[in-house]
VMD Tcl script that draws the C-alpha trace (Angstrom):
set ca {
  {22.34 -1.11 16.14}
  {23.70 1.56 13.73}
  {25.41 4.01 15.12}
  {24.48 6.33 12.06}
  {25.00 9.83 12.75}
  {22.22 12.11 11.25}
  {23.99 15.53 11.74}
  {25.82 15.32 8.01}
  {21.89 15.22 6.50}
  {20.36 17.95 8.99}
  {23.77 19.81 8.00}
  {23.09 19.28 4.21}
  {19.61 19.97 4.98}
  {20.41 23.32 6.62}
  {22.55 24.47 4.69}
  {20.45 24.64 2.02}
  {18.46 26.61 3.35}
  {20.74 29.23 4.82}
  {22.43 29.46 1.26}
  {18.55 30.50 -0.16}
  {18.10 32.83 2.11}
  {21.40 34.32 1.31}
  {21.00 37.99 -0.81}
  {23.08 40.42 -2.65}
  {23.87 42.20 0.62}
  {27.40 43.78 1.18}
  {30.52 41.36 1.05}
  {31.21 42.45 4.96}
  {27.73 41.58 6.23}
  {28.13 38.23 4.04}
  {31.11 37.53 5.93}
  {29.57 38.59 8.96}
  {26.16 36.12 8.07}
  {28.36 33.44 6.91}
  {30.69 33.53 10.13}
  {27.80 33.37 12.38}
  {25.78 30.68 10.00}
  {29.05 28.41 10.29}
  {29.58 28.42 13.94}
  {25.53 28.05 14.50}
  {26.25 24.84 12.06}
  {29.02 23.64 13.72}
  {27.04 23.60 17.21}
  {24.09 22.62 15.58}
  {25.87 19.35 14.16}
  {27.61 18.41 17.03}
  {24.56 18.28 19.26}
  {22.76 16.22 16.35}
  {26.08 14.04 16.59}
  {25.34 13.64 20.34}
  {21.66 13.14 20.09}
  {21.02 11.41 17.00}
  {23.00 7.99 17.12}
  {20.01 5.73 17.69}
  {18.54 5.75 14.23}
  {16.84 3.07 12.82}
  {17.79 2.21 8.75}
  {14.83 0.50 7.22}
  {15.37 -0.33 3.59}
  {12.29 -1.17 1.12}
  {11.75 -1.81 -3.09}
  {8.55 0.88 -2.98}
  {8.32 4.16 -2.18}
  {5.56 6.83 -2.62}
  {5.57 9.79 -5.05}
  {6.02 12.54 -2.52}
  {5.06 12.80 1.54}
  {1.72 14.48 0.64}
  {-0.80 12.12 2.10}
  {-3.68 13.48 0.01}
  {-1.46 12.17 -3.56}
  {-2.22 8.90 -5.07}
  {-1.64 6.20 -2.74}
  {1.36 8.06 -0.70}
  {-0.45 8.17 2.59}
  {0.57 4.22 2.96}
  {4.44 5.16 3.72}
  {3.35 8.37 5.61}
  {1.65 5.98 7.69}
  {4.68 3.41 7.94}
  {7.02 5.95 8.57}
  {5.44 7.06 11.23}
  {4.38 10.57 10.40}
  {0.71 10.65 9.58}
  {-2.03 8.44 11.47}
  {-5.44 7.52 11.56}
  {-8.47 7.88 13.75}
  {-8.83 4.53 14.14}
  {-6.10 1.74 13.81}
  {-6.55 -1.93 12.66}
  {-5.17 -4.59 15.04}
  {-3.57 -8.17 14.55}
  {-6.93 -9.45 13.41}
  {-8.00 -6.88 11.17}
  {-10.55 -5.12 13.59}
  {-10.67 -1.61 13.88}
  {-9.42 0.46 17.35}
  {-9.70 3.55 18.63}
  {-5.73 5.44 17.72}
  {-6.53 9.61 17.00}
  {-10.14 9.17 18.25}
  {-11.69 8.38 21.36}
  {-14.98 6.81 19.36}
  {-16.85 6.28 16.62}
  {-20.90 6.38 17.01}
  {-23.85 5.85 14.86}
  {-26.00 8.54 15.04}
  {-28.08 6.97 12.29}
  {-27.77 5.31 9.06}
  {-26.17 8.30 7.53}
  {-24.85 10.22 10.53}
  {-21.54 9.63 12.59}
  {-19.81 10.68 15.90}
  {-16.29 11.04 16.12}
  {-15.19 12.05 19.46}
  {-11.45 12.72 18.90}
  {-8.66 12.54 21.97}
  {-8.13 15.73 23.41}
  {-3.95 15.05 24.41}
  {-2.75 14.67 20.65}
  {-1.00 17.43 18.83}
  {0.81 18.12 15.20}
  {4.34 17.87 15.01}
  {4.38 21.45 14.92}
  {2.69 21.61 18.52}
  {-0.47 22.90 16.99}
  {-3.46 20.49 18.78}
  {-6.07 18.19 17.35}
  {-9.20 19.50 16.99}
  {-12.34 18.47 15.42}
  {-11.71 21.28 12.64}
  {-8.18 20.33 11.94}
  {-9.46 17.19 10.61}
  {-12.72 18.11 9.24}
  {-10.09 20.68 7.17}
  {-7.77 18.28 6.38}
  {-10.73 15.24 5.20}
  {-12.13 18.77 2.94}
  {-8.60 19.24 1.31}
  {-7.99 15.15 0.69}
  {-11.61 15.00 -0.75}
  {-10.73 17.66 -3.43}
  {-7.41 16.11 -4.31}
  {-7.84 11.87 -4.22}
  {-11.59 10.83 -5.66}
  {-10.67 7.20 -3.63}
  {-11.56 9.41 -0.67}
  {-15.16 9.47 -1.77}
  {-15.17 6.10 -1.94}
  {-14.04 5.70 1.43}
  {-16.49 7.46 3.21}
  {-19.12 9.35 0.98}
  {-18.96 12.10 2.93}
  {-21.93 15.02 2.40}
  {-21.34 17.24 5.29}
  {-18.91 17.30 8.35}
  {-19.53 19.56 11.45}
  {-16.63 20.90 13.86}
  {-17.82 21.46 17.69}
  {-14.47 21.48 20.05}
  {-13.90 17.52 20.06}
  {-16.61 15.63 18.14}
  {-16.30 16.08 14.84}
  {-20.24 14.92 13.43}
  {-20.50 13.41 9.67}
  {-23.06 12.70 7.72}
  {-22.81 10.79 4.07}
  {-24.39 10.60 1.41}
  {-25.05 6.84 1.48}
  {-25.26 4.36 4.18}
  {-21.69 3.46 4.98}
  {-21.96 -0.14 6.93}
  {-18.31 -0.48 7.05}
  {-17.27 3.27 8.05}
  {-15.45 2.66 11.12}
  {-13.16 0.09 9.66}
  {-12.92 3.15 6.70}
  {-11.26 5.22 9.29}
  {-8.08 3.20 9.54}
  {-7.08 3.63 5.50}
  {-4.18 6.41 5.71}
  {-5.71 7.97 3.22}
  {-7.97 9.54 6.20}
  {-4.82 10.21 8.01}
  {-4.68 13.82 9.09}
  {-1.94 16.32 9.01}
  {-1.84 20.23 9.81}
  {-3.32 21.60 6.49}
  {-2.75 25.70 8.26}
  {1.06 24.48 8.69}
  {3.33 26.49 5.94}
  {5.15 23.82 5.19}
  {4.32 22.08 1.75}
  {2.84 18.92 2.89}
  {4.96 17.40 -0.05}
  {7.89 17.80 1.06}
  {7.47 18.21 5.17}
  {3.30 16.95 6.06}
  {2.78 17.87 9.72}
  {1.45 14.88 11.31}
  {0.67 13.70 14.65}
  {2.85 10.25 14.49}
  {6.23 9.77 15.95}
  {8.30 10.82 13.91}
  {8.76 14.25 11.31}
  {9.69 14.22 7.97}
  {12.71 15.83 7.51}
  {13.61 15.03 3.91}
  {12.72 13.09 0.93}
  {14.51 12.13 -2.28}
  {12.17 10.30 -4.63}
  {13.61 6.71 -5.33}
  {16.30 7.05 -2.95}
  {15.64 8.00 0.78}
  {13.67 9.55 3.38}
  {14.90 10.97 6.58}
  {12.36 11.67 9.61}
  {13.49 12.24 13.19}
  {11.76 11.93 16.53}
  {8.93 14.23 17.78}
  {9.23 14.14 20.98}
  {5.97 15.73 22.30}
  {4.33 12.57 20.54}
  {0.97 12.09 22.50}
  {2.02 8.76 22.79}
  {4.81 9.10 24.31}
  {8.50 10.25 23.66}
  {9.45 7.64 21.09}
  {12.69 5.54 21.99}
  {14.26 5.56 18.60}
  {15.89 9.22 17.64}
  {15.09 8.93 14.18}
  {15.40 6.93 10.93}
  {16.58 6.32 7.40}
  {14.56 4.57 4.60}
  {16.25 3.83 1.76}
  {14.57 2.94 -1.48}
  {16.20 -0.07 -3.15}
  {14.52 -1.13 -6.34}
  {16.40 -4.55 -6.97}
  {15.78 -7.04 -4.55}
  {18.83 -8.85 -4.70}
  {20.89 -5.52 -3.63}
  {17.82 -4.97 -0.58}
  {18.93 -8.67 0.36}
  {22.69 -7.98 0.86}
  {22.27 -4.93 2.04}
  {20.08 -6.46 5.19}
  {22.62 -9.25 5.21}
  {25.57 -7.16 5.04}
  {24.34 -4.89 8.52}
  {23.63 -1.52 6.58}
  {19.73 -2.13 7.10}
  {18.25 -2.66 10.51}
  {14.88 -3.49 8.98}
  {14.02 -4.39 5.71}
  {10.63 -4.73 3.96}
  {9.90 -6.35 0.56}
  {12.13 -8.90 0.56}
  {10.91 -11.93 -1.80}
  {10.17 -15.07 -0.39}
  {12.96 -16.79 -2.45}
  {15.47 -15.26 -0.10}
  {13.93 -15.86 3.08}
  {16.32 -18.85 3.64}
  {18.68 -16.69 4.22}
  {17.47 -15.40 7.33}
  {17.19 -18.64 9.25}
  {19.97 -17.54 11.74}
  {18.84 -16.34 15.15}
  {21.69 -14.83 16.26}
  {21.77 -12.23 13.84}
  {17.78 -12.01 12.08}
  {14.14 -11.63 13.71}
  {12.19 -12.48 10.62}
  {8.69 -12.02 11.84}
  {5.64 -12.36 8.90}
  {1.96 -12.94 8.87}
  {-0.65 -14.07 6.71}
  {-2.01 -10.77 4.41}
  {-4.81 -9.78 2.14}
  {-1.88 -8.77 -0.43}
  {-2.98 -10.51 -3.80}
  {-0.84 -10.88 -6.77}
  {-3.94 -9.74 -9.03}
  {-4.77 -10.00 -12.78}
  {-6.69 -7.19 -14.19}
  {-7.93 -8.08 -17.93}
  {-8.24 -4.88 -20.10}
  {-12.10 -5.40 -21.57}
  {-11.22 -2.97 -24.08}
  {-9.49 -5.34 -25.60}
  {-12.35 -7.72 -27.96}
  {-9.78 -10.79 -27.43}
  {-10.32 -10.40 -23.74}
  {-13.82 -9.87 -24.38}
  {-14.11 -13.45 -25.46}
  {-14.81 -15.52 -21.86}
  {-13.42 -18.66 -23.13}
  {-9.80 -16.56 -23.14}
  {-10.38 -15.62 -19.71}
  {-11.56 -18.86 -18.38}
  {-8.65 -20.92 -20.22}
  {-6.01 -18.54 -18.67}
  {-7.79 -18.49 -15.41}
  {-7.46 -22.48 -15.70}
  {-4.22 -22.68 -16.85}
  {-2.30 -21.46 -13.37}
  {-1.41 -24.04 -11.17}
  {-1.68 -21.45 -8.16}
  {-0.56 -23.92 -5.46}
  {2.73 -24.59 -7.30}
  {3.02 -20.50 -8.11}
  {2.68 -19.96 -3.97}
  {4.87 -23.07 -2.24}
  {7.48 -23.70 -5.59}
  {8.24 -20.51 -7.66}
  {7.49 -18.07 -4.23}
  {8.84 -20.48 -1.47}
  {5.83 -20.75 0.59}
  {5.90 -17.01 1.05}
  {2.11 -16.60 -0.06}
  {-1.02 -19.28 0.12}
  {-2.96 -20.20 -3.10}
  {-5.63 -17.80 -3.61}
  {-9.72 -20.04 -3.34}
  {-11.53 -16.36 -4.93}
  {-10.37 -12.96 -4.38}
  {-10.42 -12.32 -0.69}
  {-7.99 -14.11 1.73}
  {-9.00 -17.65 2.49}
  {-8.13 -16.63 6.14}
  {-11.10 -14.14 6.31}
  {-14.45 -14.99 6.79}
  {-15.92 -13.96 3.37}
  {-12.82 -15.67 1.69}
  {-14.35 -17.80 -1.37}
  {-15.90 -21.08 -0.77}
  {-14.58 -22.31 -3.89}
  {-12.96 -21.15 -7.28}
  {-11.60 -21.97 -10.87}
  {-9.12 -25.09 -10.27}
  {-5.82 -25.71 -12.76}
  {-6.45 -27.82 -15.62}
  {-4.81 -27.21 -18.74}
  {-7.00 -30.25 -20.25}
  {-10.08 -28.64 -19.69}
  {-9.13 -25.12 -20.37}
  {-7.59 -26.41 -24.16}
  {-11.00 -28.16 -24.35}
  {-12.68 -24.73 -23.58}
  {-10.69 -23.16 -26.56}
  {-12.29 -25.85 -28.80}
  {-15.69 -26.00 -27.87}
  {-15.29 -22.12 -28.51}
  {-13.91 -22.62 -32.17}
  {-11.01 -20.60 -30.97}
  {-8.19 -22.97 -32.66}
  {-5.25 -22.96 -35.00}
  {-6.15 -22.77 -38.46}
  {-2.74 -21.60 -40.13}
  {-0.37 -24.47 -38.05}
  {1.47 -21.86 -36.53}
  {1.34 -23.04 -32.85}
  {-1.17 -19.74 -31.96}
  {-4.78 -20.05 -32.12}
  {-7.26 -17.55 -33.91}
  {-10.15 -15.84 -32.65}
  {-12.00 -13.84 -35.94}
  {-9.52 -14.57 -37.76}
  {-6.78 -13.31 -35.70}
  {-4.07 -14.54 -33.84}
  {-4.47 -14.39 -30.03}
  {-1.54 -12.26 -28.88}
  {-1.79 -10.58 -25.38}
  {0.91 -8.21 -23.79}
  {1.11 -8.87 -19.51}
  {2.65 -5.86 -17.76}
  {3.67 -6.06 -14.33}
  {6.68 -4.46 -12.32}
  {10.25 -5.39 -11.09}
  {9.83 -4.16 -7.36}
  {7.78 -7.28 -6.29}
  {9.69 -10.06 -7.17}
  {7.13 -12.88 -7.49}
  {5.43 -10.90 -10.25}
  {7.61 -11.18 -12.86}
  {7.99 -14.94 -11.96}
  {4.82 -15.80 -12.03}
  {4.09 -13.62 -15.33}
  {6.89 -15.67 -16.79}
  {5.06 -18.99 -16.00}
  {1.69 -17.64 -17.15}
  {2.97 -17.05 -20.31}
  {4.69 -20.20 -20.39}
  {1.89 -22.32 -19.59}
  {-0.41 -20.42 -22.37}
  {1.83 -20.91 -25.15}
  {1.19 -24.72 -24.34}
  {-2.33 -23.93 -25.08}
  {-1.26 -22.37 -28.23}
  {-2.07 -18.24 -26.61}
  {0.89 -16.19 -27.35}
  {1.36 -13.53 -23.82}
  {4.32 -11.40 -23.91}
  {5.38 -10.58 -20.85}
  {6.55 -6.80 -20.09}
  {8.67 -5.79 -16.64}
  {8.52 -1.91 -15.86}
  {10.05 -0.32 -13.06}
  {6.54 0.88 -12.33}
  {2.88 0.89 -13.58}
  {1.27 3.70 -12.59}
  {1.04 5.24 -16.20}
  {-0.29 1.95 -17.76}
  {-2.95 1.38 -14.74}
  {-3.76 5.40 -15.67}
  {-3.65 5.10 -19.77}
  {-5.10 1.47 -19.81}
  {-1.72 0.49 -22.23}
  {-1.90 -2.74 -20.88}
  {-4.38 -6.21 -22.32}
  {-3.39 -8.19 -19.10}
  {-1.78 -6.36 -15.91}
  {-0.47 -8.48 -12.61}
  {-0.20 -5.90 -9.60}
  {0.12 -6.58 -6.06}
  {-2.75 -4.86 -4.49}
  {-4.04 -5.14 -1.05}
  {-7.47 -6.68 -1.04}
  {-8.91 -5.87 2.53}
  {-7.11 -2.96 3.11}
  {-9.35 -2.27 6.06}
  {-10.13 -5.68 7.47}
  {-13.87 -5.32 5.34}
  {-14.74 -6.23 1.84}
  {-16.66 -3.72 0.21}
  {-13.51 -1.40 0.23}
  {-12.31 -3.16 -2.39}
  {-15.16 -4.32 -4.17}
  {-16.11 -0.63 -4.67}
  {-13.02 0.70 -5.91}
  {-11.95 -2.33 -8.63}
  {-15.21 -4.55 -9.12}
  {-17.20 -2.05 -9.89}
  {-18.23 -0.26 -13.47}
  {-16.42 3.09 -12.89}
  {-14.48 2.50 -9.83}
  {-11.08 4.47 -9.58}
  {-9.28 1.03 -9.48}
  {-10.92 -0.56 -11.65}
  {-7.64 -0.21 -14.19}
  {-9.38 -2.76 -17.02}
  {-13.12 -1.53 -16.91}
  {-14.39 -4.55 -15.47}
  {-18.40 -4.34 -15.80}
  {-20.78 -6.92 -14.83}
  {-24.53 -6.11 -13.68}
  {-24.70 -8.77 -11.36}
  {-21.83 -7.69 -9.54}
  {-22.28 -3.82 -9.63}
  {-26.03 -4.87 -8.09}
  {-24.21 -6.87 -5.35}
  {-22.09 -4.42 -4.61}
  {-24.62 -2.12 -4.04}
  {-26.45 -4.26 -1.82}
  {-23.28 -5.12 -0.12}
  {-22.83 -1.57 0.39}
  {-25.94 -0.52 2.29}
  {-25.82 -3.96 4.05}
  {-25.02 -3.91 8.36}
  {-25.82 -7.22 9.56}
  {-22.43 -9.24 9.00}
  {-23.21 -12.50 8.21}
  {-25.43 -11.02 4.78}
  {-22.31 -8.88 4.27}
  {-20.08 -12.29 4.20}
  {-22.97 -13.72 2.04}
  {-22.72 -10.89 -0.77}
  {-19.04 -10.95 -0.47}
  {-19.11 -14.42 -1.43}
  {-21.75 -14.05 -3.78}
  {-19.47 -11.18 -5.67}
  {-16.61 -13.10 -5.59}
  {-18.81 -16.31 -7.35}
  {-20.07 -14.06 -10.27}
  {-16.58 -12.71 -10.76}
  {-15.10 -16.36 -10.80}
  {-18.01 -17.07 -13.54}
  {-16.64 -14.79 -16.11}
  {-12.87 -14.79 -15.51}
  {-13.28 -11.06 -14.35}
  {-10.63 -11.21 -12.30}
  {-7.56 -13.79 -11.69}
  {-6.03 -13.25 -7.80}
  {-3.41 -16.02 -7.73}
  {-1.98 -16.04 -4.02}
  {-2.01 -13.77 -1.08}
  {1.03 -12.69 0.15}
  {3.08 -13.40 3.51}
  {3.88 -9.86 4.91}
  {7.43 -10.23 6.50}
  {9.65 -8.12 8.12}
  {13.53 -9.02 8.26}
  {15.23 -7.29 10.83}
  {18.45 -7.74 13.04}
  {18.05 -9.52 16.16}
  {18.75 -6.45 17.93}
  {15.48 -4.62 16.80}
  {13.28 -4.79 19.37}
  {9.56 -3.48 19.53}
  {8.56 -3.50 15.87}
  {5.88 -6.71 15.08}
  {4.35 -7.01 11.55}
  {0.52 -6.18 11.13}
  {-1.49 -7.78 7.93}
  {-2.54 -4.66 7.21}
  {0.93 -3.33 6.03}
  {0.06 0.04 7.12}
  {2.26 0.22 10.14}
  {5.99 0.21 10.35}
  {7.78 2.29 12.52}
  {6.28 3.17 15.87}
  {7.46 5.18 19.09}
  {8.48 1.78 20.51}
  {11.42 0.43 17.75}
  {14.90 0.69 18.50}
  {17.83 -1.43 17.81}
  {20.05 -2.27 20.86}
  {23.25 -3.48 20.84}
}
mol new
graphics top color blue
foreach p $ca { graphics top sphere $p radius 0.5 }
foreach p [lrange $ca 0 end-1] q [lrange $ca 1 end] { graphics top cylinder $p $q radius 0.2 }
display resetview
């Protein structure tokens, strides 16, 4: 356990604030406010030195833009770290339970029953009501447009409790919708800009946030769950995974998340590690700009799509820390793909041919209209199997005469927002809540918010649709299926593996386990005992 004493950051913390509040008041009084600041301080620090030792340090590549739940994707790590939750919660298997709520009820195709718990409050004691979240779902819903596509909501009414929805659409999957953090709720009367300090109901409160570098929460302990055992934590952001690896291996991280496959090995001792990983739905995914009128030509797709040997990308260059990729959704699932393109650079150079796509001027590149195939593949440093397996892609194209240049940015949010990209490898989460139309709505589809290449295929939009108003399961595992098989036609999409989600801690962590759903971290059970 690290004994890391929190009091220098709440002093830091403090102290800021005392100095703003400081004014142009006589030098005597400043004295006087200064005096009495410093010794409140002092005792201040010491009991935070007293208090505060059992603090968890959890160390990961990724971080989110700010602590406002309601921004982008940030409500994942609000969720991890422990501050925001959910109404419901997805277990080992991917199956949605009651957390914030009590239950979830059809009413009828379009109408829903939340009754929420009645013990949970905000980190600022306020309690849970049915309006609290029906405010905080209204402000998220003006903010993030991916909330739409979670639930479709058209009207929400507040009565004590039971917070009643109805949408605008059947929503088959809309339970298993209320376990994305993005429906996490937070105090949206709290004065506190949810940016900086979100007032959740988890257990623990932000207390600060540096962007790239670190967060700092501490306990809450009126948590409805329970007082939690740890007294706080530290996560520090550490963009190069070689420095996240010595860092766990050097005892200055407790937990650490992200950490590539390739240095797994390095955690074999029991002694000192508890490496603990599961199976995911986390895809190393290929989005092809169709803006682009080279990607436009199939035959490109399908000879790329054919030219990755996925099993050797998963066991060889990633170390058996993800499984080859059949389709898009986890083989491990039940509407994982049946079947899907296999490696062969024979047939895929055969492809080109048949295609007239060949190389007229000898210069080892082949044409299409005239012009030389040349493709630029972004991806990002903070996953280190991406730029690895971008590296091989374009290796393995060259030998069928396509020139890819491979790009490595610390991030990729402004290419996935400006479309600067003609191929782009992310790794994205495909069954983010244990169901597949999630997913399918927000990338497969024409228009769909994550849909970063504007993918469009009729087939798949009407599948989708159907898939979307669908509530027997078995058809929904049919149309899943079906989706994924028109998508595997065309080369729409390339998913080449699904991660392993691990979690390498010290073998002195105890009550943290790793869920495939990579939306929980810490919880009011972890602590690290010496």
């Amino acid at each position: 356990m690290k004994k890391r004493m929190l009091g220098t950051l709440f002093l830091a913390a403090m102290c800021s604030v005392m100095l703003a509040g400081c004014g142009g008041s006589k030098a005597s009084e400043q004295e006087e406010q200064q005096g009495q600041q410093s010794q409140q301080t002092e005792q201040q620090t010491e009991s935070a030195e007293q208090e505060t030792d059992n603090i968890i340090t959890v160390a990961d590549t990724q971080c989110p833009t700010s602590l406002d739940p309601a921004q982008s994707w940030d409500s994942w790590y609000t969720s991890r770290w422990g501050i925001t939750e959910t109404l419901f919660k997805l277990d080992d298997k991917l199956e949605a339970q009651p957390l914030l709520a009590e239950s979830c009820e059809m009413i009828d195709e379009h109408t829903w029953k939340i009754t929420l718990r009645d013990d949970v409050t905000f980190q600022n004691s306020n309690p849970m009501t049915a309006e609290s979240v029906k405010s905080c779902w209204e402000r998220t819903a003006d903010i993030n447009p991916r909330f739409n596509e979670l639930l479709f909501i058209e009207s929400m009414e507040a009565d004590g409790q039971v917070l009643t929805v109805k949408t605008s659409k059947v929503v088959p999957g809309f339970k298993n919708t209320l376990c994305e953090p993005l429906t996490g709720v937070i105090d949206v009367t709290a004065e506190e800009d949810p940016a900086v300090i979100p007032i959740g109901t988890g257990p623990f409160k932000a207390v600060s946030y540096e962007v790239k570098s670190k967060a700092v929460v501490e306990k809450y302990a009126d948590y409805w769950g329970g007082e939690p055992k740890a007294d706080g934590a530290v996560i520090n952001i550490i963009g190069d995974t070689n420095t996240l690896t010595m860092a766990q291996q050097n005892g200055e991280s407790d937990v650490s998340v992200s950490i590539p496959g390739t240095s797994l090995e390095l955690f074999n001792d029991g002694s000192k590690y508890n490496v603990d990983g599961v199976p995911g739905s986390r895809g190393q995914v290929i989005f092809f700009n169709f803006r682009n009128s080279q990607i436009q030509e199939s035959a490109v797709r399908q000879a790329i799509a054919m030219a990755i040997d996925k099993k050797s990308y998963a066991e060889i260059l990633n170390k058996g820390a993800s499984v080859p990729a059949t389709g898009l959704y986890p083989d491990f699932m039940a509407f994982g793909a049946d079947h899907g393109t296999e490696y062969d650079m024979d047939a895929a150079a055969k492809l080109l041919d048949d295609a007239g796509i060949v190389d007229t001027d000898g210069d080892g590149y082949r044409e299409l209209n005239g012009e030389k195939i040349s493709l630029r593949l972004v991806t990002y440093s903070t996953k280190a199997e991406l730029p690895n397996f971008c590296n091989e892609i374009s290796s393995s194209a060259k030998k069928l005469g396509l020139e890819i240049n491979v790009e490595v940015y610390e991030s990729v949010a402004e290419q996935q927002k400006t479309g600067d990209f003609d191929m782009l490898m992310v790794s994205f989460t495909m069954t983010p809540t244990g169901d597949p139309q999630y997913f399918a709505d927000i990338a497969f589809k024409t228009g769909g918010s994550s849909n970063y290449g504007a993918y469009s295929n009729a087939d798949v939009d009407a599948l989708i649709d159907e898939l979307d108003e669908e509530f027997d399961g078995e058809r929904r595992v049919e149309l899943a299926k079906q989706i994924q098989d028109k998508i595997d036609e065309d080369a729409g999409f390339i998913v080449i593996s699904h991660s392993k989600y691990y979690y390498v801690m010290g073998a002195d962590v105890q009550g943290l386990k790793t869920n495939p759903s990579e939306y929980y971290l810490l919880n009011k059970d972890i602590i690290a005992e010496n």
